[in-house]
Backbone of each chain as ProteinMPNN parsed JSONL, in Angstrom:
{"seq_chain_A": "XXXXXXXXXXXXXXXXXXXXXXXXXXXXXXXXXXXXXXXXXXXXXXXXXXXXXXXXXXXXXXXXXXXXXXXXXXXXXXXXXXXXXXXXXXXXXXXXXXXXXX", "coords_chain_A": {"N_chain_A": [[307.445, 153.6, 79.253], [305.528, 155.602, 76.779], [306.355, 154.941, 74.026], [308.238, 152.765, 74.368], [306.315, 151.192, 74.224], [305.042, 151.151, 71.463], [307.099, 150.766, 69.953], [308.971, 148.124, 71.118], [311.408, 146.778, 70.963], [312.975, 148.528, 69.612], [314.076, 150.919, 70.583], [315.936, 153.463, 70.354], [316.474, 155.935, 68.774], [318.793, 156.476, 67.321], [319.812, 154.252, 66.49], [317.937, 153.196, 65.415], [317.836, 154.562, 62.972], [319.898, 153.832, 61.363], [319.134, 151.753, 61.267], [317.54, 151.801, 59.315], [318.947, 152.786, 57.187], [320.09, 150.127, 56.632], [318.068, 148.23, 55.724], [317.013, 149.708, 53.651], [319.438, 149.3, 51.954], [319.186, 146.52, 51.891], [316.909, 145.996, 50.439], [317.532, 147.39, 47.954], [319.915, 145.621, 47.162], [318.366, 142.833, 47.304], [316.801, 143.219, 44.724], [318.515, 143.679, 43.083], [319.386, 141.151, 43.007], [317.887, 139.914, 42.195], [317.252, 140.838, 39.46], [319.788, 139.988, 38.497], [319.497, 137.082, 38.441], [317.343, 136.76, 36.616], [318.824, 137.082, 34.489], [320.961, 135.398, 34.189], [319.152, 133.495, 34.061], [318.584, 133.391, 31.422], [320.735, 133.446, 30.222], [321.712, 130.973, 30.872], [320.049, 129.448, 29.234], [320.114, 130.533, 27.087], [322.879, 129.395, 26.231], [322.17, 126.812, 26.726], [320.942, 126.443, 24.339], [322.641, 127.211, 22.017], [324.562, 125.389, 22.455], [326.913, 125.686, 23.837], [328.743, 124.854, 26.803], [328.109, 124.685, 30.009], [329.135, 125.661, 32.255], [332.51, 127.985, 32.905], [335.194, 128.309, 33.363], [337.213, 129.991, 33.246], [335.83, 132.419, 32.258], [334.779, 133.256, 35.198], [337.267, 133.369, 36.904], [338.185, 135.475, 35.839], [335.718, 137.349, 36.902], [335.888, 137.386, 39.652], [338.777, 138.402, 39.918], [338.336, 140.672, 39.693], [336.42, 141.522, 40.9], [337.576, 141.604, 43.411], [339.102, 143.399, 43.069], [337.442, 145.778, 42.508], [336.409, 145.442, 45.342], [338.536, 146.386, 46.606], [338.397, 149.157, 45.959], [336.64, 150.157, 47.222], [336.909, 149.854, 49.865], [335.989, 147.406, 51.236], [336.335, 144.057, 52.117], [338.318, 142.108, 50.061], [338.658, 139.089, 50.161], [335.972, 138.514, 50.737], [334.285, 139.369, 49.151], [334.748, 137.668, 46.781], [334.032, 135.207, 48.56], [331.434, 135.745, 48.373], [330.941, 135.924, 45.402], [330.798, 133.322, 45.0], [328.857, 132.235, 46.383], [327.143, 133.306, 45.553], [326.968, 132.639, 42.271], [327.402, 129.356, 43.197], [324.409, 129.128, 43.87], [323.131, 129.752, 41.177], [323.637, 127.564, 40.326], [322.216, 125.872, 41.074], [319.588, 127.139, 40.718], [320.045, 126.285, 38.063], [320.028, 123.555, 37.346], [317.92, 122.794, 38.845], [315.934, 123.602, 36.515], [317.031, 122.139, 34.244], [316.402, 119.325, 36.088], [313.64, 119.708, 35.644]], "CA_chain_A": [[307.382, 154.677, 78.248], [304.737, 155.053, 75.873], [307.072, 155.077, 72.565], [308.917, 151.558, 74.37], [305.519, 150.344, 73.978], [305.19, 151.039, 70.108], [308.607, 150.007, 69.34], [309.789, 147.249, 72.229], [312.891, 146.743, 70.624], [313.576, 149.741, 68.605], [313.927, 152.632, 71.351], [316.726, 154.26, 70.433], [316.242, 156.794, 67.281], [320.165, 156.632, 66.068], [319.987, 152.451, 66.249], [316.552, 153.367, 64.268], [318.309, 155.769, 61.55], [320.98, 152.922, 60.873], [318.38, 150.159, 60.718], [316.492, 151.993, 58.02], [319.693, 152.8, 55.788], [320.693, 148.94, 56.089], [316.794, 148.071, 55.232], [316.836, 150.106, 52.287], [320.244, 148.788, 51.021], [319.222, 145.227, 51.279], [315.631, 146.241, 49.05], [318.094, 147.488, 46.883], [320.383, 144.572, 47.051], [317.511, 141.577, 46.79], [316.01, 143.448, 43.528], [320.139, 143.856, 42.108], [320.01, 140.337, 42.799], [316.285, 139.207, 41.241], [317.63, 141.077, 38.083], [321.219, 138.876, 38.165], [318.901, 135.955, 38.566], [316.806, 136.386, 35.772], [319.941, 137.36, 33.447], [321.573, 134.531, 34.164], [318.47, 131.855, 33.698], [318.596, 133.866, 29.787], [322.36, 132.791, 29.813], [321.667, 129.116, 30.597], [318.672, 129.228, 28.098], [321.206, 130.852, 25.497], [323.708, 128.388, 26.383], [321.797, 125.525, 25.885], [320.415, 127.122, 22.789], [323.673, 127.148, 20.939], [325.122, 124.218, 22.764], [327.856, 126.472, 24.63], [329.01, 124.607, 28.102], [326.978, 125.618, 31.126], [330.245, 126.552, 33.427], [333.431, 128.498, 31.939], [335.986, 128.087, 34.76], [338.127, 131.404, 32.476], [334.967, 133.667, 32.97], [334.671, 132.714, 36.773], [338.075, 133.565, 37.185], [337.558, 136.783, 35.299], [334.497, 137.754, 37.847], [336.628, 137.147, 40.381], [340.179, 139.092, 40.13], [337.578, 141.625, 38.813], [335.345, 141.988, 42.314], [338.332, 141.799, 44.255], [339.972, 145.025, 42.729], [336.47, 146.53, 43.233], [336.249, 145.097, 46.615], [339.478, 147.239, 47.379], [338.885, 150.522, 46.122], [335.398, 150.233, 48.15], [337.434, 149.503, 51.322], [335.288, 145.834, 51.272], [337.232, 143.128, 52.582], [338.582, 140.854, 48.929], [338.105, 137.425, 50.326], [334.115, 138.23, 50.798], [333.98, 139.634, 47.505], [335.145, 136.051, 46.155], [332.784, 134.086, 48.748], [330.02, 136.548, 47.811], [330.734, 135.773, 44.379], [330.746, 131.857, 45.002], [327.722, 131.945, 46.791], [325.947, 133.674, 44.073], [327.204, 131.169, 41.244], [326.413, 128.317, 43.404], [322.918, 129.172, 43.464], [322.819, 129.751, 39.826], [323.81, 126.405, 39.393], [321.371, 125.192, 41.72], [318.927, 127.34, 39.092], [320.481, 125.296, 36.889], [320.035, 121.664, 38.015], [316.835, 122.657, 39.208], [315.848, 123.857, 35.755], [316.985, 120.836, 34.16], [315.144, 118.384, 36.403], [312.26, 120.021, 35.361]], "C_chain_A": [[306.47, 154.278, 77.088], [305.82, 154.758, 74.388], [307.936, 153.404, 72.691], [307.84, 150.71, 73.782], [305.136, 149.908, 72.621], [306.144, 150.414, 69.503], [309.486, 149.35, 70.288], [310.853, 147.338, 71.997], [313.624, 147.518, 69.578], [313.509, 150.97, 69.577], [314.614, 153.49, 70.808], [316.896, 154.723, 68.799], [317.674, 156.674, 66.346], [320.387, 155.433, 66.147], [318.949, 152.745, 65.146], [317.351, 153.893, 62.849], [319.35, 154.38, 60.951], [320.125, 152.207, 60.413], [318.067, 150.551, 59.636], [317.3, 152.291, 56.937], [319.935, 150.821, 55.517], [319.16, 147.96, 55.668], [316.595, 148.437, 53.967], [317.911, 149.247, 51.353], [319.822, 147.281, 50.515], [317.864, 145.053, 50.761], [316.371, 146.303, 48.145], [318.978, 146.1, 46.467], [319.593, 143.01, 46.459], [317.008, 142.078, 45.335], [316.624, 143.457, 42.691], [319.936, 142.282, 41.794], [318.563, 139.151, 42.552], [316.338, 139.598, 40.031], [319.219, 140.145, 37.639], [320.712, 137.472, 37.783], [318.294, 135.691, 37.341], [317.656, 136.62, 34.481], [320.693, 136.074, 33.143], [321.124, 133.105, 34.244], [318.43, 132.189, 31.808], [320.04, 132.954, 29.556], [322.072, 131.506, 30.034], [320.652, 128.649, 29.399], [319.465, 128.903, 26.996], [321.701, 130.083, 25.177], [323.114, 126.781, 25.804], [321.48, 125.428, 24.183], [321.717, 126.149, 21.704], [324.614, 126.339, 21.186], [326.177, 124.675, 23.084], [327.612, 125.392, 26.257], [328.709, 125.208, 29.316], [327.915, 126.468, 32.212], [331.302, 127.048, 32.404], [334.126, 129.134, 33.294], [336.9, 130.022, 34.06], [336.972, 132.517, 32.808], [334.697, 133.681, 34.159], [336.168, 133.772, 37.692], [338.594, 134.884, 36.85], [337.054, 137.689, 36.467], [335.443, 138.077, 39.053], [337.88, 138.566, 41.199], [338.992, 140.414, 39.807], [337.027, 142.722, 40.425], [336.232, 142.01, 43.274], [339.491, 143.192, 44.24], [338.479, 145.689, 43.033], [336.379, 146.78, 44.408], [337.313, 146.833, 47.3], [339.561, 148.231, 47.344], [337.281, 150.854, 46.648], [335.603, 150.072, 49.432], [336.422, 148.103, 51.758], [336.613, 145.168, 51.285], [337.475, 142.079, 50.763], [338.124, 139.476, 48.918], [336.805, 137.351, 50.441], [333.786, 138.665, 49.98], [333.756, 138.231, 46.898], [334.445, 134.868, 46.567], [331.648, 134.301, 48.458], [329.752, 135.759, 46.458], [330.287, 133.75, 44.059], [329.911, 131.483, 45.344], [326.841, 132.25, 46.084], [326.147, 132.312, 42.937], [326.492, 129.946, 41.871], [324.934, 128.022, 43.658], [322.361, 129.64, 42.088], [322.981, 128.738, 39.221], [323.14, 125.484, 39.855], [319.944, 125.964, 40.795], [318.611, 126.309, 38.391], [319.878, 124.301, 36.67], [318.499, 121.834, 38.469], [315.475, 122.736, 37.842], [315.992, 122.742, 34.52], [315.894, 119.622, 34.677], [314.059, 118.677, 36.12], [310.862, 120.607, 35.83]], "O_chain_A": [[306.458, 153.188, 76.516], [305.296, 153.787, 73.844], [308.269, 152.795, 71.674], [308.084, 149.754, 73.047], [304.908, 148.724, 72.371], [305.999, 149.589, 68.601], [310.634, 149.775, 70.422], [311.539, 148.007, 72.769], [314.6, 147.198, 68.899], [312.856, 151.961, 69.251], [314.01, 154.551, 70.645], [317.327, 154.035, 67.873], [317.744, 156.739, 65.118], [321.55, 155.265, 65.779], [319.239, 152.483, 63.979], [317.21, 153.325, 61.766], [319.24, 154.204, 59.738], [320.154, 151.904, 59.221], [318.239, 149.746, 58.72], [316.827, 152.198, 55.804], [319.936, 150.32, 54.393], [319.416, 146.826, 55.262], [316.072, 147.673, 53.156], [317.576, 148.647, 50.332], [319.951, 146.825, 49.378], [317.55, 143.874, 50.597], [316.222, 145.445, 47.275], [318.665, 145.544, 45.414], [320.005, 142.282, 45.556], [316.76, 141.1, 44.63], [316.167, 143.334, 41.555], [320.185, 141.892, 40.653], [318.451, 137.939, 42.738], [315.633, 138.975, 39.238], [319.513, 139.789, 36.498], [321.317, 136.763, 36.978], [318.508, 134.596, 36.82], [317.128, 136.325, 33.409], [321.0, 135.742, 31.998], [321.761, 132.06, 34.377], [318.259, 131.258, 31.02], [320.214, 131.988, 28.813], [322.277, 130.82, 29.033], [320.642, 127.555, 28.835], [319.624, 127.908, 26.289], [321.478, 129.633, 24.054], [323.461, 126.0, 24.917], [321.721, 124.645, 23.264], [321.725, 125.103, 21.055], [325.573, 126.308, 20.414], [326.988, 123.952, 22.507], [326.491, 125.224, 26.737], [329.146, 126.334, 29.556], [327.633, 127.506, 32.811], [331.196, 126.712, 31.225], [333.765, 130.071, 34.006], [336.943, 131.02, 34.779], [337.232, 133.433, 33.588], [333.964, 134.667, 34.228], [336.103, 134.535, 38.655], [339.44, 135.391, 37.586], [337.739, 138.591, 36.949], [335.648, 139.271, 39.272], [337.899, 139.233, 42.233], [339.753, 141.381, 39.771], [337.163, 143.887, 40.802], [335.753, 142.51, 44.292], [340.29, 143.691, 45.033], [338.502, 146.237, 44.135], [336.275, 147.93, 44.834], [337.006, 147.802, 47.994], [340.325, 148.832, 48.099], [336.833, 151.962, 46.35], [334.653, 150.116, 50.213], [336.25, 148.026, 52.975], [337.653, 145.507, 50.721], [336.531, 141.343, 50.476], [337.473, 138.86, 48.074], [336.286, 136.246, 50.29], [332.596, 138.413, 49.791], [332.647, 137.796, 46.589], [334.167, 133.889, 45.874], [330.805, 133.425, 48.264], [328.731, 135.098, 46.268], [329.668, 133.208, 43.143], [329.639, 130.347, 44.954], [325.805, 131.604, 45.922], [325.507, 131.26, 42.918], [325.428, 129.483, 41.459], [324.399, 126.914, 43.648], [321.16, 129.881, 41.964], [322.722, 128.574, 38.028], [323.203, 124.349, 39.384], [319.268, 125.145, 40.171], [317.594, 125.667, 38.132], [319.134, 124.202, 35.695], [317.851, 120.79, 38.404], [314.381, 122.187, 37.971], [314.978, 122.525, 33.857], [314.951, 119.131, 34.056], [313.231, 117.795, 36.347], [309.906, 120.619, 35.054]]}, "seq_chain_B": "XXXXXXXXXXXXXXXXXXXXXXXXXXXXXXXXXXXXXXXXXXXXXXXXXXXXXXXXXXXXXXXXXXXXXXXXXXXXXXXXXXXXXXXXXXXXXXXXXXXXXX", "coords_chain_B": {"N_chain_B": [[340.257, 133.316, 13.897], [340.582, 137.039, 13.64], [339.038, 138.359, 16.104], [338.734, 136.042, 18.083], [341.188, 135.912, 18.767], [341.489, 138.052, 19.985], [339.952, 138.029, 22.427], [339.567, 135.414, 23.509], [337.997, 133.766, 25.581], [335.405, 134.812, 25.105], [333.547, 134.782, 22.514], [331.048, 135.293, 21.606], [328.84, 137.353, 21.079], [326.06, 137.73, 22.065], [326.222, 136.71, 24.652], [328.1, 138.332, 25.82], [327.004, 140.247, 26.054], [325.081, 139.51, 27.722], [326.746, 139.276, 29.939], [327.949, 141.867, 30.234], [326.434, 142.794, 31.196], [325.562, 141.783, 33.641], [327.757, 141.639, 34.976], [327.564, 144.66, 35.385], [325.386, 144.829, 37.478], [327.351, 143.423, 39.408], [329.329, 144.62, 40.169], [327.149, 147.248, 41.486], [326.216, 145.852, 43.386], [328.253, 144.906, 45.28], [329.295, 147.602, 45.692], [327.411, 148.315, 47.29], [327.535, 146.241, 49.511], [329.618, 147.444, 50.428], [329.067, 149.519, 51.566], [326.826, 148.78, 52.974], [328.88, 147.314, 54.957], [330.161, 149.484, 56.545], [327.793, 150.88, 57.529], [327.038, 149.012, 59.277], [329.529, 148.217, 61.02], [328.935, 151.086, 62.339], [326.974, 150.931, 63.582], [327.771, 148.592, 65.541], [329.857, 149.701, 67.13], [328.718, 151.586, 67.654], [326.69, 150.471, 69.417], [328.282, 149.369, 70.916], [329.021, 151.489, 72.88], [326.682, 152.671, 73.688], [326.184, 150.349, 75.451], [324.452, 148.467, 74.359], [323.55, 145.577, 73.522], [324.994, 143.331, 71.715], [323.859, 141.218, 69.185], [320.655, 140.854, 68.364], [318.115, 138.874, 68.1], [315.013, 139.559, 67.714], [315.167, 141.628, 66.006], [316.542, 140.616, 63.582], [314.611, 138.829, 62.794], [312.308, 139.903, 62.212], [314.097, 141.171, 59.825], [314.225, 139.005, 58.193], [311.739, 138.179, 57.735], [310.842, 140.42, 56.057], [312.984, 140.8, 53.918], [312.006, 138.448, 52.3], [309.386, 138.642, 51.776], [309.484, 140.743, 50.051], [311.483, 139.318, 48.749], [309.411, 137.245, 46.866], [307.83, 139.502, 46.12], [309.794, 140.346, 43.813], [309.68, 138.093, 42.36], [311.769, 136.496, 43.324], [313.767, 133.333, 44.689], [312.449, 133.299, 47.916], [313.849, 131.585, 49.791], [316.117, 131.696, 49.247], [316.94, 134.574, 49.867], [316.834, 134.499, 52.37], [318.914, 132.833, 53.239], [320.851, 134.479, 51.975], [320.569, 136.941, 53.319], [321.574, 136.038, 55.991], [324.135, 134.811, 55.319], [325.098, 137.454, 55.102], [325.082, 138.533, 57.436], [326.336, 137.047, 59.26], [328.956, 137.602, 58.449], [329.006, 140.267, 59.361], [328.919, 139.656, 61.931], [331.943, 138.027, 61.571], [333.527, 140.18, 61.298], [332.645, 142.122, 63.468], [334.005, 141.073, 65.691], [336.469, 140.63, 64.798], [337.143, 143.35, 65.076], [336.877, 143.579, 67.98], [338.856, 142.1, 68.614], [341.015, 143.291, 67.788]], "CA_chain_B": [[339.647, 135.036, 13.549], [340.914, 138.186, 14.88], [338.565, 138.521, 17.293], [338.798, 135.311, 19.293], [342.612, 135.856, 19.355], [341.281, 139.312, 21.344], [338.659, 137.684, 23.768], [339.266, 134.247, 23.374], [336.398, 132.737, 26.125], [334.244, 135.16, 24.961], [333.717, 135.12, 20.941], [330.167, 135.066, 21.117], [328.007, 138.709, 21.059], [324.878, 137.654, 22.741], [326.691, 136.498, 25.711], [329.223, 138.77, 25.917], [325.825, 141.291, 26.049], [324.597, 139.574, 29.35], [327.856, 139.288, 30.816], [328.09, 143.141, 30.908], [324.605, 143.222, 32.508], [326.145, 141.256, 35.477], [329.365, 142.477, 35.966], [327.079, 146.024, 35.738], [325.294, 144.393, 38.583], [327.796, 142.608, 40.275], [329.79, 145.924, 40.822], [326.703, 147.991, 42.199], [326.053, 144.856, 44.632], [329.894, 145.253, 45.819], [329.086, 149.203, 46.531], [325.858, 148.467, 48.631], [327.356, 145.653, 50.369], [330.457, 148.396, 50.931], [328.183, 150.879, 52.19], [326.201, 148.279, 54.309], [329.162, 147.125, 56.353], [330.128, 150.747, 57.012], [327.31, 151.416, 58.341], [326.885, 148.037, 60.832], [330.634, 149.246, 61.41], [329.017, 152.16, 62.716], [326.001, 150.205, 64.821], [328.551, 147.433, 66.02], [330.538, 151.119, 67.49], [327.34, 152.933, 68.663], [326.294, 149.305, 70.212], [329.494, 149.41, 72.224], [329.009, 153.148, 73.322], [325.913, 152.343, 75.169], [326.053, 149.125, 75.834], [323.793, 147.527, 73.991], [324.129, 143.81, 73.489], [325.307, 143.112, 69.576], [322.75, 140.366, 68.845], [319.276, 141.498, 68.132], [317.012, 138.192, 67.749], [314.145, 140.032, 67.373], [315.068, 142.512, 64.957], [317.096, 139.757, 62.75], [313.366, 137.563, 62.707], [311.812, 140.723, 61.161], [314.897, 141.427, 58.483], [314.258, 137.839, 57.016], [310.63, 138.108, 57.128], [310.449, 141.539, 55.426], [313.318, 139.968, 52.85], [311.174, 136.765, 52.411], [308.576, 139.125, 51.259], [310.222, 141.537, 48.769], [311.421, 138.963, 47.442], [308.39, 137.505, 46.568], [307.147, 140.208, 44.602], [310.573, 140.24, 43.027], [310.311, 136.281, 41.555], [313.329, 135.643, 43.916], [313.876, 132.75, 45.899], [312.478, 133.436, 49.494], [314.812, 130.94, 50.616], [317.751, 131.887, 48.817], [316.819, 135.38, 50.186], [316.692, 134.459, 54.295], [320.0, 132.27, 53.396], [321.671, 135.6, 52.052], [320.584, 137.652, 54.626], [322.275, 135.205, 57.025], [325.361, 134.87, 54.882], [325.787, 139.273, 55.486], [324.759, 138.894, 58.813], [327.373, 136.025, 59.752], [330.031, 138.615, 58.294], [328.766, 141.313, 60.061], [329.429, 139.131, 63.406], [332.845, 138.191, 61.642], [333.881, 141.63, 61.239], [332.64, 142.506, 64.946], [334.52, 139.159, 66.037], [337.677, 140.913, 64.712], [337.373, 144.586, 65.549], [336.899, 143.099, 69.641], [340.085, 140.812, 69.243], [342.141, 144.218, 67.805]], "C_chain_B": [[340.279, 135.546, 14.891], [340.445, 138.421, 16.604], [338.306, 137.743, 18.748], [340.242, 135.396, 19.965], [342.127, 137.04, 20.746], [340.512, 139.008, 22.801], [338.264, 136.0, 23.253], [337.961, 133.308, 23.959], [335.313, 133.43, 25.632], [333.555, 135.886, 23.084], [331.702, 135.662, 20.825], [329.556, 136.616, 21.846], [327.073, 138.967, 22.416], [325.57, 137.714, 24.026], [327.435, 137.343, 26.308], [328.269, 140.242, 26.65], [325.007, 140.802, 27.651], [325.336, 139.571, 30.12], [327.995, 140.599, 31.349], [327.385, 143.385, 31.967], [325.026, 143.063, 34.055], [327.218, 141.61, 35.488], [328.745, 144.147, 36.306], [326.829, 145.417, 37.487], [326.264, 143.952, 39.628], [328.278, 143.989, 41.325], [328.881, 146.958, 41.634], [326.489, 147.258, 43.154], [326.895, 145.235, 46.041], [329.257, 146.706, 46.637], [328.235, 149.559, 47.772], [326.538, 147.768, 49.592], [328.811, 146.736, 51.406], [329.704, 148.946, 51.994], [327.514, 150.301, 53.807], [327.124, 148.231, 55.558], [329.79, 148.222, 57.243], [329.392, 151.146, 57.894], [326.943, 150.416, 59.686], [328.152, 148.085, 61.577], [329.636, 149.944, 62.867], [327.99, 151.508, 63.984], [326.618, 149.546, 65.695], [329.239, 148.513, 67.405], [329.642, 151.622, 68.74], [326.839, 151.626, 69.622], [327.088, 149.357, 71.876], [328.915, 150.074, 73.347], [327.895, 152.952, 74.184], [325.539, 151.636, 75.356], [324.944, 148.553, 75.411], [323.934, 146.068, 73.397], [324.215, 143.728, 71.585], [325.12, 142.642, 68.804], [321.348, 140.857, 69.266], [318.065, 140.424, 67.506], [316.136, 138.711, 66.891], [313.97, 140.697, 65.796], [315.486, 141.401, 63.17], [315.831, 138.833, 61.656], [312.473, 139.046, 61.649], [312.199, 141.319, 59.986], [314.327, 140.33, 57.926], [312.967, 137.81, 56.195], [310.207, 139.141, 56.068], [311.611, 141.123, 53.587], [312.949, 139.414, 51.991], [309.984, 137.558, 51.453], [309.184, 139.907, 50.104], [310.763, 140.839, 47.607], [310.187, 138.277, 46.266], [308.048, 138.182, 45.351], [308.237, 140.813, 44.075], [310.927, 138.782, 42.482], [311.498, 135.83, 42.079], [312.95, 134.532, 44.947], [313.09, 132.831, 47.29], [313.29, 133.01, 50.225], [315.975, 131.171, 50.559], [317.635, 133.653, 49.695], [317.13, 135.821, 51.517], [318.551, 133.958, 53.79], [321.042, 133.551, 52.271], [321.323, 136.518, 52.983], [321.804, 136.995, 55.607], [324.062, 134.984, 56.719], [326.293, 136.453, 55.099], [325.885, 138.874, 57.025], [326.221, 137.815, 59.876], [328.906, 136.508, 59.254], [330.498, 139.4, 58.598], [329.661, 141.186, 61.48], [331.518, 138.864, 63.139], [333.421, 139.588, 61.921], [333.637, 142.673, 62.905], [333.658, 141.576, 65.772], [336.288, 140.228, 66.097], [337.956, 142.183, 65.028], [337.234, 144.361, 67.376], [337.998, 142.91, 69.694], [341.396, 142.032, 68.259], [342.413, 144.789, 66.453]], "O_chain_B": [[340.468, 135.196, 16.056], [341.027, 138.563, 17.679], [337.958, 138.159, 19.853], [340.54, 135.127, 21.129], [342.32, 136.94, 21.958], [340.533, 139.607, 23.877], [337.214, 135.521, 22.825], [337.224, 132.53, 23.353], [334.227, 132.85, 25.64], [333.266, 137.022, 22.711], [331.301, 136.369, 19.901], [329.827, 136.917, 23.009], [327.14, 139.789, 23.33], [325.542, 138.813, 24.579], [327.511, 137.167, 27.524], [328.704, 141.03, 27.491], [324.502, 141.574, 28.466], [324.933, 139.845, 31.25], [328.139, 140.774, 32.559], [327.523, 143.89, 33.081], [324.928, 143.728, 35.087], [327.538, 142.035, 36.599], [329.233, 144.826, 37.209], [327.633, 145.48, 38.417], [325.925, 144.144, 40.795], [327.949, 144.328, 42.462], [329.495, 147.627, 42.465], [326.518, 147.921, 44.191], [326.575, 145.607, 47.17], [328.882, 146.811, 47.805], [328.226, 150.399, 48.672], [326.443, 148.285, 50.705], [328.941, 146.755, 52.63], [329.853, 148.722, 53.196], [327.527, 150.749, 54.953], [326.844, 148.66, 56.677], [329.962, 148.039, 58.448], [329.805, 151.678, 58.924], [326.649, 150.835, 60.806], [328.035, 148.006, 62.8], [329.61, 149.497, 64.014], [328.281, 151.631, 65.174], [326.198, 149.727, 66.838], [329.117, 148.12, 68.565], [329.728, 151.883, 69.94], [326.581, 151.984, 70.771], [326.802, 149.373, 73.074], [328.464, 149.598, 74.389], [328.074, 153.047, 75.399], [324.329, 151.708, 75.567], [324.325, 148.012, 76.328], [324.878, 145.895, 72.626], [323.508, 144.072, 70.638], [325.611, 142.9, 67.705], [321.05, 141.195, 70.411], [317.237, 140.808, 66.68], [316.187, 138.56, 65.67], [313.182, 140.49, 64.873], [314.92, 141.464, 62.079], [315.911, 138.397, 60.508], [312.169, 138.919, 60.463], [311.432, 141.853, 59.186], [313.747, 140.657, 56.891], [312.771, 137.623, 54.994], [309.333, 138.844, 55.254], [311.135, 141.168, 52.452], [313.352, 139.644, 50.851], [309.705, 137.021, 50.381], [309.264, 139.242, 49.072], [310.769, 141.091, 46.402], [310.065, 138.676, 45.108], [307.968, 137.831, 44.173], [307.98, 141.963, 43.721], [312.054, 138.359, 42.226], [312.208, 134.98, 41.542], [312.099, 134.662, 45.827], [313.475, 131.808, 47.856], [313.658, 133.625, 51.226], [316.825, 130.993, 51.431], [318.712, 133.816, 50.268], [317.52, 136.93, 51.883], [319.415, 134.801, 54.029], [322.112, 133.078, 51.889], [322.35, 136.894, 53.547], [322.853, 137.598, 55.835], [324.969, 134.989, 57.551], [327.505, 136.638, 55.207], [326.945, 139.005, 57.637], [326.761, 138.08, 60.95], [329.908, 135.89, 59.612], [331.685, 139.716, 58.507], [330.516, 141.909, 61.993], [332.341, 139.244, 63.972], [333.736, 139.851, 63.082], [334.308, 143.632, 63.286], [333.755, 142.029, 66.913], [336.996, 140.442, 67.081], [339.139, 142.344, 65.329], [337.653, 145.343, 67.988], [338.575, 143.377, 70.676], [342.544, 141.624, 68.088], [343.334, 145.591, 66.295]]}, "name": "protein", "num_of_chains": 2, "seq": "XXXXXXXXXXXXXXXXXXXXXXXXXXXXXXXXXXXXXXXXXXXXXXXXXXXXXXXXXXXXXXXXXXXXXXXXXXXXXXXXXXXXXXXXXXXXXXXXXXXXXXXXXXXXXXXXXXXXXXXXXXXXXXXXXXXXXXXXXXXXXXXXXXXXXXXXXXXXXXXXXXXXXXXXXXXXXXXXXXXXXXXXXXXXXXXXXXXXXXXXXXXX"}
């Protein structure tokens, strides 16, 4: 089929229609999360600034109970809210440390 | 002072001013990544239905690269970018993993 030949592994138009909403979301998603990024190299800036402590285990824990009541009235699973959120942080603190060394 | 009794970790203005920013963010993140697994839900489903196999190499090698790029010309990571992709996508499979086993 000529159309297999254009798109080998995209034949089927309602696999196609899905791909292109979960394509768009994660444009939207990487650009949510290139604006979190650069918010939160201001907050370590700040932080150092005014000699404020670079972690704050009470706002963490905040974030947290916070994204997991979101999580639930989004029908999102809680516990991947919380690794979501842990996986973000720990690359803000790899930022961090990286930012530091220089 | 009054006001640390009210918001003890968070006395300070500035901060308190990027914190919103990201919890704005964090919460529209949450909604997309809602939305996303809804709709791989719905692929994982339609996969079944006509048997199409529920790993997609191919297609996976062109999410990272198209990622990889966006971010790019969003100052993000590239790497941190492929290694969140992979972190949805290894959720996705949980979440298929557990709608198989009931």
């Amino acid at each position: 089929m000529a159309h297999d030949l254009q798109h080998p592994s995209e034949p089927d138009p309602v696999l196609a229609g899905f791909r292109k909403s979960i394509d768009n979301i994660d444009a939207a998603i990487i650009h949510m999360l290139a604006e979190r990024f650069r918010i939160t190299q201001a907050v370590g800036e700040y932080k150092a600034k005014v000699t404020l402590p670079p972690a704050d285990p009470e706002r963490e824990a905040r974030q947290i109970a916070r994204l997991r009541k979101l999580s639930e009235e989004a029908d999102l699973d809680p516990e991947f809210s919380e690794k979501f959120l842990r996986f973000i942080i720990d690359e803000v603190i790899r930022h961090h440390e990286r930012a530091a060394a220089g």
